[in-house]
PAZAKOL-955203 format. One line per 4 residues: number of its first residue (from 1); their letters; for each residue x, z, y of C-alpha. Coordinates in nm, 2 decimals. Each point is the difference from the previous one (the first is absolute). Layout:
# PAZAKOL-955203
NUM) a) X Z Y | ...
//
This chain:
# PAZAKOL-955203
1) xxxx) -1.45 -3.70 -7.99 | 0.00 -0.18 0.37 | -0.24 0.28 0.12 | 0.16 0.25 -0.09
5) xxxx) 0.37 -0.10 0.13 | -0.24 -0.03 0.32 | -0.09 0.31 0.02 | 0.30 0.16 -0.13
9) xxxx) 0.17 -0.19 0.31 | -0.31 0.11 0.25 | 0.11 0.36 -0.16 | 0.35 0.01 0.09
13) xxxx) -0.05 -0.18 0.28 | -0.23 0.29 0.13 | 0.23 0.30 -0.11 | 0.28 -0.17 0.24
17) xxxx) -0.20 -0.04 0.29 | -0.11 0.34 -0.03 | 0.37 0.14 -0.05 | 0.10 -0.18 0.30
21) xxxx) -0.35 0.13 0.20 | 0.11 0.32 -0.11 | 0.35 -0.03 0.11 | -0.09 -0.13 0.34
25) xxxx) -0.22 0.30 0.08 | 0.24 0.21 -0.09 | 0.33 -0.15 0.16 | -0.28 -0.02 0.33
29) xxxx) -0.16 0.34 0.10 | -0.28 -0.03 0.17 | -0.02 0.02 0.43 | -0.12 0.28 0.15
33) xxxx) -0.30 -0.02 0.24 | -0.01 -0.07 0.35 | -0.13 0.36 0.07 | 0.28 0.18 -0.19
37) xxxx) 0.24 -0.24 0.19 | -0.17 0.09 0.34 | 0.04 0.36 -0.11 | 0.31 -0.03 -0.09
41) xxxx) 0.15 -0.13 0.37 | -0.23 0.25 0.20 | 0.13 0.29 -0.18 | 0.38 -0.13 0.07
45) xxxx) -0.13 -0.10 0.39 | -0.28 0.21 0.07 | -0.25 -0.21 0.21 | -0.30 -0.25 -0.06
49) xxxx) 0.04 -0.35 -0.17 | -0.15 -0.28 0.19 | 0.08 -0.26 -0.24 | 0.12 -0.09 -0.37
53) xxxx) 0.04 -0.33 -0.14 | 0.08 -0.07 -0.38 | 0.38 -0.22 -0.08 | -0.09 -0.05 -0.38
57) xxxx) 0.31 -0.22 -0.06 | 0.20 0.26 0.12 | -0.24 0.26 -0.13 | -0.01 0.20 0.36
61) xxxx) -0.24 0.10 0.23 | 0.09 -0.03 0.38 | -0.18 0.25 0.15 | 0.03 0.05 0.40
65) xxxx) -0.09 0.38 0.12 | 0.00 0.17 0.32 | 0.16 0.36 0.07 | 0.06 0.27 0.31
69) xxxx) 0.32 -0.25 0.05 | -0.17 -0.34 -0.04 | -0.10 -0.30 -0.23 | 0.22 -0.04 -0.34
73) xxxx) -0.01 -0.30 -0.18 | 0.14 0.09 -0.40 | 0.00 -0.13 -0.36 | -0.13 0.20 -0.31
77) xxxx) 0.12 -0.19 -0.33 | -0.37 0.06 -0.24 | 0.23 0.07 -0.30 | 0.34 0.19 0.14
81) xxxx) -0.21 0.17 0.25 | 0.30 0.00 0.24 | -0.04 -0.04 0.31 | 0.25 -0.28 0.22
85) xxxx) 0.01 -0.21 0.32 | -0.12 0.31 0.20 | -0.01 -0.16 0.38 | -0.13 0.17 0.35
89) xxxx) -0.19 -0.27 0.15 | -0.12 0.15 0.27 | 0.15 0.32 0.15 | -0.29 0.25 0.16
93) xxxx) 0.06 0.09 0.32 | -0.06 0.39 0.03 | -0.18 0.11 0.32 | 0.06 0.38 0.17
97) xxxx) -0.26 0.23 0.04 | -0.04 0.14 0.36 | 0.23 0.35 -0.10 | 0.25 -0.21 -0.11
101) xxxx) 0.05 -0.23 0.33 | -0.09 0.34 0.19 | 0.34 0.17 -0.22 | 0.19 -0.36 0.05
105) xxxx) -0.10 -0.03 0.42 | 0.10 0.40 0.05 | 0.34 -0.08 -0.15 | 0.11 -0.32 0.18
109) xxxx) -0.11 0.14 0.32 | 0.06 0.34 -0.04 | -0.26 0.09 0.14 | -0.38 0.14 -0.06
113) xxxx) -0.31 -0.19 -0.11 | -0.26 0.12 0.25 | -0.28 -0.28 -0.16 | 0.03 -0.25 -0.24
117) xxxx) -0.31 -0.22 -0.12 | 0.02 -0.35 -0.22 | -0.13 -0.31 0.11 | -0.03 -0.35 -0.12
121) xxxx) 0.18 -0.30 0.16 | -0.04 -0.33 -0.09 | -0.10 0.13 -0.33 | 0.33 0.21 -0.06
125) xxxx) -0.04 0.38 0.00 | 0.23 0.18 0.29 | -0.04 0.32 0.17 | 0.03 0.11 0.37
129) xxxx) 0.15 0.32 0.08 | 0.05 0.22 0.28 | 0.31 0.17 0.00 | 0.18 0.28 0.23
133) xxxx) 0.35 0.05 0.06 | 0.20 0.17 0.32 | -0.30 0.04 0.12 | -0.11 -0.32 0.02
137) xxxx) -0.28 -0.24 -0.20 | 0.07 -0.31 -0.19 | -0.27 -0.25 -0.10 | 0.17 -0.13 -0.38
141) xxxx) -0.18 -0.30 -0.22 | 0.14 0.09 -0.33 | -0.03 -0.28 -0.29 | -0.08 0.13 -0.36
145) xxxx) 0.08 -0.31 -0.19 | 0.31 -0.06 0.17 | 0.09 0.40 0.03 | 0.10 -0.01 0.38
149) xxxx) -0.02 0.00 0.32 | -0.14 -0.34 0.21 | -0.13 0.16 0.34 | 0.14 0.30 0.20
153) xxxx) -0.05 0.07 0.39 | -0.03 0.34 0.18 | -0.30 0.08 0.13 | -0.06 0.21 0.36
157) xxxx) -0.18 0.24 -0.17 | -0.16 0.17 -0.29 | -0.35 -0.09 -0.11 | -0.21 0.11 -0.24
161) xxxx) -0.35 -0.02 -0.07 | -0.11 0.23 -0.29 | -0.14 -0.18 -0.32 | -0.10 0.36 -0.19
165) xxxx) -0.35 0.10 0.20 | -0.09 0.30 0.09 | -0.20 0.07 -0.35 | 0.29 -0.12 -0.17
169) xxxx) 0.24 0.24 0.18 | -0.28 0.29 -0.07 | -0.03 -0.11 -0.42 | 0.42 0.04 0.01
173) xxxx) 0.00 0.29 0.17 | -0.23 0.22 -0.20 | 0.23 -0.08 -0.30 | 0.26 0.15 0.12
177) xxxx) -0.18 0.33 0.10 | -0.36 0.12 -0.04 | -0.26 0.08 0.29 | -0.21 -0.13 0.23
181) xxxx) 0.13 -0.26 0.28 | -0.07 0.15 0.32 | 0.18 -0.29 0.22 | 0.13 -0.34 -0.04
185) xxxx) 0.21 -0.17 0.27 | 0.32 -0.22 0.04 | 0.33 0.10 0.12 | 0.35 -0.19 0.07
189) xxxx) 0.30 0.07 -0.16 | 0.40 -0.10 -0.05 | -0.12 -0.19 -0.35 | -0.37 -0.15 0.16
193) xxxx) -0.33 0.08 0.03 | -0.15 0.26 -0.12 | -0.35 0.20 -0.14 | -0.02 0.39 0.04
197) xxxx) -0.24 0.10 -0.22 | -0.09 0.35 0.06 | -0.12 0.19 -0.25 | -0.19 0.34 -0.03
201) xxxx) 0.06 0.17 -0.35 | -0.08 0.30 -0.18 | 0.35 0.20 0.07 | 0.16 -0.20 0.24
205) xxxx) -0.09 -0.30 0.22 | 0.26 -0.36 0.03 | 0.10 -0.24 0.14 | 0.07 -0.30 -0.19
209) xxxx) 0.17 -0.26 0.18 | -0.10 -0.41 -0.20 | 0.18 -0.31 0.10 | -0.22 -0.22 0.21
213) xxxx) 0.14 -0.30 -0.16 | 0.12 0.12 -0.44 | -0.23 0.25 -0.03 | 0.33 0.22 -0.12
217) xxxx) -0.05 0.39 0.13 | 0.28 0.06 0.19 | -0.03 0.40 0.08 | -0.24 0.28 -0.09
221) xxxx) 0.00 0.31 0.22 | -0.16 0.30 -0.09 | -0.10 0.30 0.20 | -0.13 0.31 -0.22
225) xxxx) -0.34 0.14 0.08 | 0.17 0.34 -0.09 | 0.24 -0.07 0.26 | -0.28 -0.04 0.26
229) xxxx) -0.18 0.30 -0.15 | 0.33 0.20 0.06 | 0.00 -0.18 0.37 | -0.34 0.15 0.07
233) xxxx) 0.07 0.34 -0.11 | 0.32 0.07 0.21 | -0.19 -0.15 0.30 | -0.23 0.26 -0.10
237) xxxx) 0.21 0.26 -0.03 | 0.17 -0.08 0.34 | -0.36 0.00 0.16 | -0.03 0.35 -0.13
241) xxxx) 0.35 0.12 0.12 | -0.07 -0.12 0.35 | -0.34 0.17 -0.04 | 0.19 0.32 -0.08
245) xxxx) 0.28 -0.02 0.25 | -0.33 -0.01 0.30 | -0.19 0.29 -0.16 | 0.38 0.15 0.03
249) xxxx) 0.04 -0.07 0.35 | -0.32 0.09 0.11 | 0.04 0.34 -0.17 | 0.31 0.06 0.21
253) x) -0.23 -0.08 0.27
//
């Protein structure tokens, strides 16, 4: 009779620890992995995650990720999967391109970038510019990080050595209109220097004028071959008129 009190005991004993097991895993979901938390704060931030550590007290995971506007540092609870504590730790600086300082110069100075080119000081990106106004030139140092100004003083006068060579100015050229390049030489104008790219095609022949220093085309003119065809002809008509007019006066002779 002992033994079996014993096991009726071990019996009942086992139901209730299994009632409460079964209790407990119900009253405490389960957490959801570190990857669906990591997925979870880059689709709400966008970015990369550098980090994630596991709170399993508080059944979080503090994950730290890095975006276009810097490093977040933010909590994903495993079983809520809400996110809290969402804190810009570091804010990213956002550097100008060159068009951008080129737009910002031109409109502070009212004036015109003639050349603009970046360059590295003391490991922070700037870029020098020259710029016209009232006829006059102006050598600017232009700070992208900061977004401003930090050097301006007029200069006597304008120069410019082309960066686009000659080849350069002939590949840019040809896009613009189709032929053979005939001539190649550099000219001085009101905006800078200058390549004239002369070009013989099938209709007409051009001249296609490239900036020395952007490689921008600044004009195209273009004379039609019928023009010079129609040119010809009344020259040769006039020969023949004058031709005409002597065998007239010598008749009268």
């Amino acid at each position: 009779m002992m033994k079996v009190k014993i096991v009726l005991i071990a019996l009942i004993v086992a139901g209730l620890l299994f009632t409460l097991f079964q209790v407990f895993i119900k009253d405490s979901p389960k957490m959801i992995s570190q990857q669906d938390a990591e997925q979870i704060a880059t689709k709400l931030y966008g970015g990369e995650v550098l980090s994630t550590t596991v709170d399993a007290e508080k059944d979080n995971y503090q994950i730290s990720l890095e975006n276009d506007q810097g490093i977040y540092n933010l909590y994903v609870n495993g079983q809520t999967e809400k996110v809290s504590n969402v804190r810009l730790v570091e804010k990213k600086k956002i550097v100008l391109t060159i068009d951008e300082a080129k737009k910002n110069i031109e409109n502070e100075l009212n004036g015109r970038v003639q050349e603009i080119k970046q360059v590295e000081k003391e490991g922070r990106p700037f870029v020098e510019a020259i710029v016209e106004k009232n006829q006059k030139y102006y050598q600017i140092e232009y700070d992208l990080n900061e977004k401003k100004i930090t050097a301006n003083h007029e200069v006597k006068e304008q120069v410019e050595t082309p960066v686009i060579s000659k080849q350069e100015a002939k590949d840019i050229a040809l896009k613009q209109f189709k032929g053979e390049v005939t001539k190649i030489s550099t000219v001085e104008t009101s905006t800078g220097t200058h390549y004239k790219v002369t070009i013989d095609g099938q209709k007409a022949d051009a001249n296609v004028y490239v900036q020395g220093h952007t490689g921008v085309v600044s004009s195209i003119s273009v004379n039609s071959k019928q023009d010079d065809d129609n040119d010809d002809e009344d020259e040769a008509n006039e020969a023949d008129d004058d031709h005409d007019d002597d065998e007239d006066d010598d008749d009268d002779d």
